[in-house]
C-alpha positions in Angstrom: -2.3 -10.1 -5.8 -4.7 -9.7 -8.7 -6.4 -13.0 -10.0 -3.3 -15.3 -10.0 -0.5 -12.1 -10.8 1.2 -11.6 -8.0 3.1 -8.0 -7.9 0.8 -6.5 -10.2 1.6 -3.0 -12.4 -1.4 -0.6 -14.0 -1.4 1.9 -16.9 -4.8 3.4 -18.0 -4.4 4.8 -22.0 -7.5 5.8 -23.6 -10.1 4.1 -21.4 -8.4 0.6 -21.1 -6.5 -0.4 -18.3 -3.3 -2.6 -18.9 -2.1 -4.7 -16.0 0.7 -7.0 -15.8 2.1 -9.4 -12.8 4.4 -11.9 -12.1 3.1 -15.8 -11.6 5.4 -18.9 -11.8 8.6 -17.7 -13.2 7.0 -14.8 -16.0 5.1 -12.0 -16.7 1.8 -11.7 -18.1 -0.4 -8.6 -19.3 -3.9 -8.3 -19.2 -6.7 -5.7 -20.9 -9.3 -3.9 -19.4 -12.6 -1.7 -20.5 -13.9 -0.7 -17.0 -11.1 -0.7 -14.9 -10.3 -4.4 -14.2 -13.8 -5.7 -13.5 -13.4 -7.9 -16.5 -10.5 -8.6 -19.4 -10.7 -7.9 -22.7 -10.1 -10.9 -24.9 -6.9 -11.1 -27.2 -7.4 -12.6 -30.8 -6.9 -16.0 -29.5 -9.7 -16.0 -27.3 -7.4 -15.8 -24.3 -7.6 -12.7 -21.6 -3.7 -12.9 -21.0 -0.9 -13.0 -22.5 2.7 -14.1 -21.8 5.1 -11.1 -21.8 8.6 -12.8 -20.8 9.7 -15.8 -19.3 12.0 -16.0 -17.8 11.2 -13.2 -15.4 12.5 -11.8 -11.5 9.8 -12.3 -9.3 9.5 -8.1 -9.3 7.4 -5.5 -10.6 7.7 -4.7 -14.3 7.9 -1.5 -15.5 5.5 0.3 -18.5 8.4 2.4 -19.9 6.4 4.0 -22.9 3.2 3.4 -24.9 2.8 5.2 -28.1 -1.3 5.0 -29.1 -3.8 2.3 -28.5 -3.2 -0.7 -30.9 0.5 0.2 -31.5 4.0 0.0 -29.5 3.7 -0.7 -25.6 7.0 -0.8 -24.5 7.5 -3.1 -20.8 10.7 -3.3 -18.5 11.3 -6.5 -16.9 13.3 -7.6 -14.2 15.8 -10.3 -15.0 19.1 -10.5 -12.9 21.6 -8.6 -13.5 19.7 -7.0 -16.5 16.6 -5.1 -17.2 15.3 -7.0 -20.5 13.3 -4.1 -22.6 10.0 -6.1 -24.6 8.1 -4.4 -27.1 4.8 -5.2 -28.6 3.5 -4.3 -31.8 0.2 -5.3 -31.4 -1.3 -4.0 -28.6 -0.1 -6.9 -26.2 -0.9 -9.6 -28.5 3.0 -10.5 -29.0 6.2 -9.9 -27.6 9.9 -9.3 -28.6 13.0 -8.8 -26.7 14.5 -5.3 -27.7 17.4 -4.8 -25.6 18.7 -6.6 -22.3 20.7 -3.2 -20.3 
């Protein structure tokens, strides 16, 4: 368990680390700039931000990220799908995309 996310995933892209993990139902991601010591703060002041809910308590999976500050692309659990979020905005917001 990493600081409250239980079942946590990691992706390192151009010197940040992304991590997300389950707690209470949903999946959260977090930002990183030396390798999870502390989080990188969102626009909102915040250092996580919610990614879906409601969410399998499972690990997610980082399907694709394009660059820094555009697309990541997540896989979450959510039974009997996989529910596919996208975010534009480097983690900032989320959007269902497809439920396979």
């Amino acid at each position: 368990m990493v600081q409250g996310l239980s079942y946590p995933m990691a992706f390192e892209h151009n010197g940040l680390v992304y991590l997300i993990g389950y707690r209470g139902g949903a999946q959260y991601i977090r930002r990183s700039a030396d390798g999870g010591e502390t989080w990188l703060s969102f626009r909102d002041g915040a250092t996580e931000k919610l990614v879906a809910s409601p969410s399998d308590a499972d690990r997610v999976a980082f399907v694709k990220m394009d660059t820094q500050g555009c697309r990541l692309v997540v896989g979450v659990p959510n039974y009997p799908n996989i529910d596919i979020y996208i975010s534009a905005d480097d983690g900032e917001t989320w959007e269902l995309e497809a439920s396979l």
